[in-house]
Backbone as XML, in Angstrom:
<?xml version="1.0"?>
<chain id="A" units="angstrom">
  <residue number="1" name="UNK">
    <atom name="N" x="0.473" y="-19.350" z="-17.741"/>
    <atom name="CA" x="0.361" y="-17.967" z="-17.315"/>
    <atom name="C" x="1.347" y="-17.116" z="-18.114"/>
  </residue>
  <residue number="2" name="UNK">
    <atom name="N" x="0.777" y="-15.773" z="-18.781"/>
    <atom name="CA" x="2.039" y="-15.104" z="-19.216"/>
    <atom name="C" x="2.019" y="-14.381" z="-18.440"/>
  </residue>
  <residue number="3" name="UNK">
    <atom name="N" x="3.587" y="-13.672" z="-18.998"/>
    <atom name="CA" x="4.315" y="-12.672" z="-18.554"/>
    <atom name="C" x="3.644" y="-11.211" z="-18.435"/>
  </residue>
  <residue number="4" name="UNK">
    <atom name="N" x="3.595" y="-10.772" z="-17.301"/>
    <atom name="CA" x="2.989" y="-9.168" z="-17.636"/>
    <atom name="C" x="4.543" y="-8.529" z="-18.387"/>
  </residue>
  <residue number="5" name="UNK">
    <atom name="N" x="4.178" y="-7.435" z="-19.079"/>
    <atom name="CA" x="5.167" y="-6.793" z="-19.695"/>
    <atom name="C" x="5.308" y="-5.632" z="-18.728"/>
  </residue>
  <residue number="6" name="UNK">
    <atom name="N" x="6.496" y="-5.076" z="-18.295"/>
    <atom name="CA" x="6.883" y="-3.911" z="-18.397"/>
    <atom name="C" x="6.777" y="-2.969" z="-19.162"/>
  </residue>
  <residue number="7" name="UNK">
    <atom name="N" x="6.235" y="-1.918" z="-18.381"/>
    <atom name="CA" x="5.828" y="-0.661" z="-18.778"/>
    <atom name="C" x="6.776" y="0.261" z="-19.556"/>
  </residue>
  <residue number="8" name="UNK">
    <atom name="N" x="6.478" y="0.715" z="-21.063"/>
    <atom name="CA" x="8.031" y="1.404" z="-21.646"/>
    <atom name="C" x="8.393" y="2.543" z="-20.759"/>
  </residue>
  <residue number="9" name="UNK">
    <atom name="N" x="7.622" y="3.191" z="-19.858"/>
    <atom name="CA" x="7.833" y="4.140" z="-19.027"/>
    <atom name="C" x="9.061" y="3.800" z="-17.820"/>
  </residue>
  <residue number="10" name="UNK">
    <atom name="N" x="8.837" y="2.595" z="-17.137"/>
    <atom name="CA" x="9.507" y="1.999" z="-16.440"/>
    <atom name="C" x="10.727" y="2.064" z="-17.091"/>
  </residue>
  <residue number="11" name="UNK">
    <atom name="N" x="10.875" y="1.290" z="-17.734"/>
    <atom name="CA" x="11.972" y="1.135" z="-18.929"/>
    <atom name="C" x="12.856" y="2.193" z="-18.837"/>
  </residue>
  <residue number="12" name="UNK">
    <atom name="N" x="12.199" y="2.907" z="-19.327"/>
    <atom name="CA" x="12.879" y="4.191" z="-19.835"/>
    <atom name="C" x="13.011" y="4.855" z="-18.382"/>
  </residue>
  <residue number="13" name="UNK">
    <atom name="N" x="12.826" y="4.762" z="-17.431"/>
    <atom name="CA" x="13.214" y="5.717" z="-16.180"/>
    <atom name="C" x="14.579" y="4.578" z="-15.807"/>
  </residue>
  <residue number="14" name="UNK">
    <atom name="N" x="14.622" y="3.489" z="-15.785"/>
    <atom name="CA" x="16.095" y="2.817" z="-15.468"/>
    <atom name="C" x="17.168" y="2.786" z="-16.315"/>
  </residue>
  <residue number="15" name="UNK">
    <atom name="N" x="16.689" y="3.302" z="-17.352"/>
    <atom name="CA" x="17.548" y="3.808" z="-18.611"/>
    <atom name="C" x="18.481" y="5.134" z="-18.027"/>
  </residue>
  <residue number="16" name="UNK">
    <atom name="N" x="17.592" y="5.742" z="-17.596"/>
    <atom name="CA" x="18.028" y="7.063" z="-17.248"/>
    <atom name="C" x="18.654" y="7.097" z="-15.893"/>
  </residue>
  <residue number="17" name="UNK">
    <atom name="N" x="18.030" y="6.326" z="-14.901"/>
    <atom name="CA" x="18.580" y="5.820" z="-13.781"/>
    <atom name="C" x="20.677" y="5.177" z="-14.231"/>
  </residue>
  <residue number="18" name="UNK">
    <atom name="N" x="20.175" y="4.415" z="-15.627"/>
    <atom name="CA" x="22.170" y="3.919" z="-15.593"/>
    <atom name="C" x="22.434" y="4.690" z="-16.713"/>
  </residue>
  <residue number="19" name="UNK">
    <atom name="N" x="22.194" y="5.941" z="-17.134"/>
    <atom name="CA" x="22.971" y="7.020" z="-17.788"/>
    <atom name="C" x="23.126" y="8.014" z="-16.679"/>
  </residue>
  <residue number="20" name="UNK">
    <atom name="N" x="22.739" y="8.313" z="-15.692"/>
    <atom name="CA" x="22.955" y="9.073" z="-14.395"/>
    <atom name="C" x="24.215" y="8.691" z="-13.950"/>
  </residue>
  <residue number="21" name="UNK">
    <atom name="N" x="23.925" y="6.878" z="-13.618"/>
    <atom name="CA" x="24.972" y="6.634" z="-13.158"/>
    <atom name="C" x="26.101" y="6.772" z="-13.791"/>
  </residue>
  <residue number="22" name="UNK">
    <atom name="N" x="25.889" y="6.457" z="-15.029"/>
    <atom name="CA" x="27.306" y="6.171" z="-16.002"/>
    <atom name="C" x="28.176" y="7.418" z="-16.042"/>
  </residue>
  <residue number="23" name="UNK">
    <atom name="N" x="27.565" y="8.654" z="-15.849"/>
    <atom name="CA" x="27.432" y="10.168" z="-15.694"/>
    <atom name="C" x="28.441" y="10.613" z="-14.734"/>
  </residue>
  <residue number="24" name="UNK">
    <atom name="N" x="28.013" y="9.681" z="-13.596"/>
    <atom name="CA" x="28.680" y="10.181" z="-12.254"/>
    <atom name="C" x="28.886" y="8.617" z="-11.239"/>
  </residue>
  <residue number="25" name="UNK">
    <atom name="N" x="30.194" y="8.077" z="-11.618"/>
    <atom name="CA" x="30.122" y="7.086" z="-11.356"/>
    <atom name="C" x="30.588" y="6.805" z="-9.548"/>
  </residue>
  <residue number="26" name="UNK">
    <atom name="N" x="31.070" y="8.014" z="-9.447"/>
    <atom name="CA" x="31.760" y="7.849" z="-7.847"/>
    <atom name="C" x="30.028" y="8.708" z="-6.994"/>
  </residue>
  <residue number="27" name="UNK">
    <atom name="N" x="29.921" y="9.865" z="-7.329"/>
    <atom name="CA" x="28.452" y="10.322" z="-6.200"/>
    <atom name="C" x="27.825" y="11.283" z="-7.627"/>
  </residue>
  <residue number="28" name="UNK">
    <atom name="N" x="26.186" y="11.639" z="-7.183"/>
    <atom name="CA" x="25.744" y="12.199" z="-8.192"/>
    <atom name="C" x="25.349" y="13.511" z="-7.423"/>
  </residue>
  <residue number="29" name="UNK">
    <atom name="N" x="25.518" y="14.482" z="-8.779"/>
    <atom name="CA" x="25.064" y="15.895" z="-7.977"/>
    <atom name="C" x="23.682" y="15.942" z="-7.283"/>
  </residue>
  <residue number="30" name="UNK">
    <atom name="N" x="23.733" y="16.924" z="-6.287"/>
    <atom name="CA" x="22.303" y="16.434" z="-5.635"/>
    <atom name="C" x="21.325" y="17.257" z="-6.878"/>
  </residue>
  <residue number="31" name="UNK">
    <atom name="N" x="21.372" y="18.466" z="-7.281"/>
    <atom name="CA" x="20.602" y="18.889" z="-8.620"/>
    <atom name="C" x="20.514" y="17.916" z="-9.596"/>
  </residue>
  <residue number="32" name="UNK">
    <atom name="N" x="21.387" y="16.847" z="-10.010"/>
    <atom name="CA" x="21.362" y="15.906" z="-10.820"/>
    <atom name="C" x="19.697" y="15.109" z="-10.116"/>
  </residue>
  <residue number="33" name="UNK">
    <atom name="N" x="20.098" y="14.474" z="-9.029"/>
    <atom name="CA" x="19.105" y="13.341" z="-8.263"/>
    <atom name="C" x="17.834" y="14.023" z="-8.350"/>
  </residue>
  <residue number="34" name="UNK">
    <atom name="N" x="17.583" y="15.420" z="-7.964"/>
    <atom name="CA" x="16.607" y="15.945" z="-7.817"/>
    <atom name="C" x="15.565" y="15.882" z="-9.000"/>
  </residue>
  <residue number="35" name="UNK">
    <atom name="N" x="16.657" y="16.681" z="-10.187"/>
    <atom name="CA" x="15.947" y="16.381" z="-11.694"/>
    <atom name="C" x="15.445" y="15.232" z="-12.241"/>
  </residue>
  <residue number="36" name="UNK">
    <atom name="N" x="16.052" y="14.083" z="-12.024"/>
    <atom name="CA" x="15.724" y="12.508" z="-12.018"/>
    <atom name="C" x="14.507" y="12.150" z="-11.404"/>
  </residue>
  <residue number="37" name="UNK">
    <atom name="N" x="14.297" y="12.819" z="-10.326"/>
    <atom name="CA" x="13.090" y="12.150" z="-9.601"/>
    <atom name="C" x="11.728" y="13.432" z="-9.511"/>
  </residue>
  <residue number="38" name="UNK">
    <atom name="N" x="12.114" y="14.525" z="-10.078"/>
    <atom name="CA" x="11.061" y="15.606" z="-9.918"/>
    <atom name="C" x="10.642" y="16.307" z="-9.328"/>
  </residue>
  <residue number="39" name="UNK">
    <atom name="N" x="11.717" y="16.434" z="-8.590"/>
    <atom name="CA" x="11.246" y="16.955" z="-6.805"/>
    <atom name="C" x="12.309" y="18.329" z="-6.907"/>
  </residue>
  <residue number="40" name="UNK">
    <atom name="N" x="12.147" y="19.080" z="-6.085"/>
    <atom name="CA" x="12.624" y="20.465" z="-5.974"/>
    <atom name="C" x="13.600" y="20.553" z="-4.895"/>
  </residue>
  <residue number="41" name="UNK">
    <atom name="N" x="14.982" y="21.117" z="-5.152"/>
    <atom name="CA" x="16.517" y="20.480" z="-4.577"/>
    <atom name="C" x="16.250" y="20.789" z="-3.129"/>
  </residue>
  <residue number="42" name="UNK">
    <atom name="N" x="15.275" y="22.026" z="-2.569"/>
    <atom name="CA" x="15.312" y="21.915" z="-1.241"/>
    <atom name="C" x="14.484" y="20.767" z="-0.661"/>
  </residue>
  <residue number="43" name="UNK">
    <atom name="N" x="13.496" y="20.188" z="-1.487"/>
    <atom name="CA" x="12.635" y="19.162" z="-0.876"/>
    <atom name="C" x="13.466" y="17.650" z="-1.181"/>
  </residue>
  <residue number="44" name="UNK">
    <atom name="N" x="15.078" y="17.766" z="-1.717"/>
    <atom name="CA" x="15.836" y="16.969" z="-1.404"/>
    <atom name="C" x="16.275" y="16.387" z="-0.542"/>
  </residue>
  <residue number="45" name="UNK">
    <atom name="N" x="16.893" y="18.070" z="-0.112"/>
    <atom name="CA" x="17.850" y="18.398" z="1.091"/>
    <atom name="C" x="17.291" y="17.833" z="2.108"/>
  </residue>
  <residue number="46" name="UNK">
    <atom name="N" x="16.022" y="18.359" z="2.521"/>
    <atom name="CA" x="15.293" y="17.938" z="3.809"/>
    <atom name="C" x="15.319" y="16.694" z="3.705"/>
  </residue>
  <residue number="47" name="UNK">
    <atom name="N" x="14.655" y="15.872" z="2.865"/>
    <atom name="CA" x="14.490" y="14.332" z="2.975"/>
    <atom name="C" x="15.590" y="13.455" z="3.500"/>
  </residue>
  <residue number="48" name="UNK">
    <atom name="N" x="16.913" y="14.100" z="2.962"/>
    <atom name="CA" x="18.352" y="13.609" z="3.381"/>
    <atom name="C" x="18.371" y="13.896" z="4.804"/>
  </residue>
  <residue number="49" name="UNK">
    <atom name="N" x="18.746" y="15.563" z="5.420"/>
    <atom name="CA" x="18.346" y="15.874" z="6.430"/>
    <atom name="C" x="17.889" y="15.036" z="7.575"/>
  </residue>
  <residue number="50" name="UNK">
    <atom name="N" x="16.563" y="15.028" z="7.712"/>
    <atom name="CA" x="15.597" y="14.802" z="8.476"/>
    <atom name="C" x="15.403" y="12.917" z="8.014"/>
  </residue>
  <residue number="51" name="UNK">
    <atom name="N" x="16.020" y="12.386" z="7.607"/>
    <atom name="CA" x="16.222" y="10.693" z="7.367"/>
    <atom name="C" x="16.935" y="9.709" z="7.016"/>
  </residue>
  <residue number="52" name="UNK">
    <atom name="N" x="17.567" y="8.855" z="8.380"/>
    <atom name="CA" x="18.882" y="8.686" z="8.942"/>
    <atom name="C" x="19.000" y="7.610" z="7.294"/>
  </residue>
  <residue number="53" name="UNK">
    <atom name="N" x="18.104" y="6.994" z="7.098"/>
    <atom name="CA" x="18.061" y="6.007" z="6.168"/>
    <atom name="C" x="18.054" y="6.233" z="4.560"/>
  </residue>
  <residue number="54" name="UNK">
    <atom name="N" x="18.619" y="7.817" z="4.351"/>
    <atom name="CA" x="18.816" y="8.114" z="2.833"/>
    <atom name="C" x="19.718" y="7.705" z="2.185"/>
  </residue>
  <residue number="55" name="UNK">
    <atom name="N" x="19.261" y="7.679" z="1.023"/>
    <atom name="CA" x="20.476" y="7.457" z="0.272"/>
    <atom name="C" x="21.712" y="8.595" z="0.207"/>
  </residue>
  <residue number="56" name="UNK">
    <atom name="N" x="21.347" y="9.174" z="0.766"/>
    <atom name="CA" x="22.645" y="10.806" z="0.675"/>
    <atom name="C" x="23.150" y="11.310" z="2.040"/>
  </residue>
  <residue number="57" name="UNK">
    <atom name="N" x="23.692" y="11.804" z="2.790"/>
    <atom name="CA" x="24.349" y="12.435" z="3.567"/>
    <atom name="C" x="24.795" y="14.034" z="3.549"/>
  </residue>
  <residue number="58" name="UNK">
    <atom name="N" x="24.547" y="14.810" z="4.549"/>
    <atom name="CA" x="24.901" y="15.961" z="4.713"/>
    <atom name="C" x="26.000" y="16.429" z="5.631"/>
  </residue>
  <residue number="59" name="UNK">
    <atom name="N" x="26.778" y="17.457" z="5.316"/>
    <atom name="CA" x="27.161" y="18.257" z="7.366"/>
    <atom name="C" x="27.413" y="19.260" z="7.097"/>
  </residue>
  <residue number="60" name="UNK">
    <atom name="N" x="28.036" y="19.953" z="8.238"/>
    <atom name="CA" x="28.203" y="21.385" z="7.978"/>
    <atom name="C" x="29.246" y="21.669" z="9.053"/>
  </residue>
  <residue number="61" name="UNK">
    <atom name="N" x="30.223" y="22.229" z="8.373"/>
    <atom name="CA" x="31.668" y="22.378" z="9.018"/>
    <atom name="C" x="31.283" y="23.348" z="10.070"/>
  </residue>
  <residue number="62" name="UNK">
    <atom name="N" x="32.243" y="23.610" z="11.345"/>
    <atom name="CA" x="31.922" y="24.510" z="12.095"/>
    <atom name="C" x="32.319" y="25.676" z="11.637"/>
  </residue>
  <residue number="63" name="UNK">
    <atom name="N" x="31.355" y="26.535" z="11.568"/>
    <atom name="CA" x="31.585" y="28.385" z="11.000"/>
    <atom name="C" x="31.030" y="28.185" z="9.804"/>
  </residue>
  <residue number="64" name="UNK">
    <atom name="N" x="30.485" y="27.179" z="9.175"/>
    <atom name="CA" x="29.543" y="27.379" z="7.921"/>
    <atom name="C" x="28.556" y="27.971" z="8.109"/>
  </residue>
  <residue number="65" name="UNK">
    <atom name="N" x="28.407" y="28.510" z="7.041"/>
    <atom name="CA" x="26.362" y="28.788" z="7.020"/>
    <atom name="C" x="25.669" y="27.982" z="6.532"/>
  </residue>
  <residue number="66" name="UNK">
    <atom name="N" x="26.355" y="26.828" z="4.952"/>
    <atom name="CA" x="25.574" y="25.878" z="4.174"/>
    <atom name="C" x="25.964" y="24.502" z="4.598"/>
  </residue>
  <residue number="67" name="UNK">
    <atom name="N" x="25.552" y="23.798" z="4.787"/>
    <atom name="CA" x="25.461" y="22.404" z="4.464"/>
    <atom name="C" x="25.897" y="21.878" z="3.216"/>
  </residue>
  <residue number="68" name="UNK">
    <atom name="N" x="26.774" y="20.920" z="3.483"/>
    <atom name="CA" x="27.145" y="20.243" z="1.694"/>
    <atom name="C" x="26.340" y="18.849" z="1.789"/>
  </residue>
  <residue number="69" name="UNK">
    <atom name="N" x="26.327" y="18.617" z="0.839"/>
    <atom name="CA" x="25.835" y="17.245" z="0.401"/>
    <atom name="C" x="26.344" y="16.195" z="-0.156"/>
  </residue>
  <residue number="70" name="UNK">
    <atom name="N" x="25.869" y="14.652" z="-0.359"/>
    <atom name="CA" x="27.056" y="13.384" z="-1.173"/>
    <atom name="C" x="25.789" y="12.658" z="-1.393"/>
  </residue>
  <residue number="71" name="UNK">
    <atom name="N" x="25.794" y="12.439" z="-2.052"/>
    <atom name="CA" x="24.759" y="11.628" z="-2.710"/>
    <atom name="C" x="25.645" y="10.250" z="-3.621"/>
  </residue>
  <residue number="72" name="UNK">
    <atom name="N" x="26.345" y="9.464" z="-2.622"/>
    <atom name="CA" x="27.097" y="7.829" z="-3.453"/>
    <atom name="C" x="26.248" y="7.693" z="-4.865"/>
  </residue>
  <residue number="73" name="UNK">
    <atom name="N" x="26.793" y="7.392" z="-5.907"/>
    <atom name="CA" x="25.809" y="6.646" z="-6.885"/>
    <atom name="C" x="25.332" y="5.696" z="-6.591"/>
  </residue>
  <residue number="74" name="UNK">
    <atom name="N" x="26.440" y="4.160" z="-5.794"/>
    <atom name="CA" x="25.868" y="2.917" z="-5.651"/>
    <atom name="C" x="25.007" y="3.152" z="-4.721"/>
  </residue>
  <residue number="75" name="UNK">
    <atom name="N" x="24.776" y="3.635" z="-3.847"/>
    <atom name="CA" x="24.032" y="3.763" z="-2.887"/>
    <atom name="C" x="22.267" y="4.087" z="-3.363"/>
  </residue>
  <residue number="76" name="UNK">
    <atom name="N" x="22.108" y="5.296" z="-4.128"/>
    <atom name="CA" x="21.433" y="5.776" z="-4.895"/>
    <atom name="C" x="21.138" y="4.727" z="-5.726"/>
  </residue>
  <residue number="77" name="UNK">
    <atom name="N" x="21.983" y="4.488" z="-5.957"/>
    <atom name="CA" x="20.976" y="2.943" z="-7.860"/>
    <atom name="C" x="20.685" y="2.023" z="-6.934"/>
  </residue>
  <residue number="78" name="UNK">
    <atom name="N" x="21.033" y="1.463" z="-5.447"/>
    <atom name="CA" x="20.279" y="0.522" z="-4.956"/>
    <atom name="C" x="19.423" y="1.070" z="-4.109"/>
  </residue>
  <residue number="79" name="UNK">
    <atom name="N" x="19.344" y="1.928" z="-4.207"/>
    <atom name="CA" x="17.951" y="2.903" z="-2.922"/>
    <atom name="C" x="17.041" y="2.495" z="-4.293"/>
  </residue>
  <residue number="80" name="UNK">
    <atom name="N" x="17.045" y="3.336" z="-5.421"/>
    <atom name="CA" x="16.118" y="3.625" z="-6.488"/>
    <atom name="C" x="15.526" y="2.274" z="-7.216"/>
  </residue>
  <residue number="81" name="UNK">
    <atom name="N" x="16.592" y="1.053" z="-7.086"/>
    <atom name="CA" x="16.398" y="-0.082" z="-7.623"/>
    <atom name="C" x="15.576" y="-1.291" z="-6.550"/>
  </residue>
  <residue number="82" name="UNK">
    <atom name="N" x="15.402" y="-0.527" z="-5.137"/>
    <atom name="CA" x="14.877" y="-1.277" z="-4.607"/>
    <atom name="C" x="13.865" y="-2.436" z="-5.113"/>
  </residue>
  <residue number="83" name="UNK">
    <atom name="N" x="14.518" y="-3.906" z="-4.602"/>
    <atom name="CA" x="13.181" y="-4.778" z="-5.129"/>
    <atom name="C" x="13.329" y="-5.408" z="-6.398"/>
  </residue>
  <residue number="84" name="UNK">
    <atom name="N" x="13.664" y="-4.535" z="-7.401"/>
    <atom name="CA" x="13.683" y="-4.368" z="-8.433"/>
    <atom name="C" x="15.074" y="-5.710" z="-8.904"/>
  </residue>
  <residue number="85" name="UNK">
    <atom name="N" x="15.894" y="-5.792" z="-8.296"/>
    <atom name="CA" x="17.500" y="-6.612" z="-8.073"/>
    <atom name="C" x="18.180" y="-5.606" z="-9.438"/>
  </residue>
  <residue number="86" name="UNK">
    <atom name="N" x="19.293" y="-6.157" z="-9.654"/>
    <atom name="CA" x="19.888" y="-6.047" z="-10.554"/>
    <atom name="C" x="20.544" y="-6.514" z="-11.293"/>
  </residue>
</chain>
């Protein structure tokens, strides 16, 4: 039986996945994550938000109006690497 090959597309998105990281090795900007995956920073926010099981975290101090965000890198390269090992 051979090997199926990996897709150069694949490839090249975990490429970019550990130049992200290499980028921002303690947490990644959430505009960073967003651009990476194609999605639009408020349809980030919510996903974090509204799902206890993200890779990112929010809060909002008392007397804020905004919410901040943390998005861990390790956390993030093993959310994104799911399956995948490393």
């Amino acid at each position: 039986m051979s090997e199926i090959p990996v897709p150069e597309c694949v490839v090249d998105k975990l490429l970019e996945l550990n130049q992200l990281a290499e980028q921002y090795p303690d947490s990644i900007p959430l505009p960073a994550v967003a651009g990476f995956m194609g999605v639009a920073d408020e349809g980030l926010r919510a996903y974090i938000d509204n799902n206890p099981n993200a890779f990112g975290f929010s809060w909002k101090r008392i007397g804020a109006v905004n919410r901040a965000y943390k998005i861990p890198t390790i956390r993030f390269y093993a959310w994104y690497r799911n399956g995948l090992g490393l």
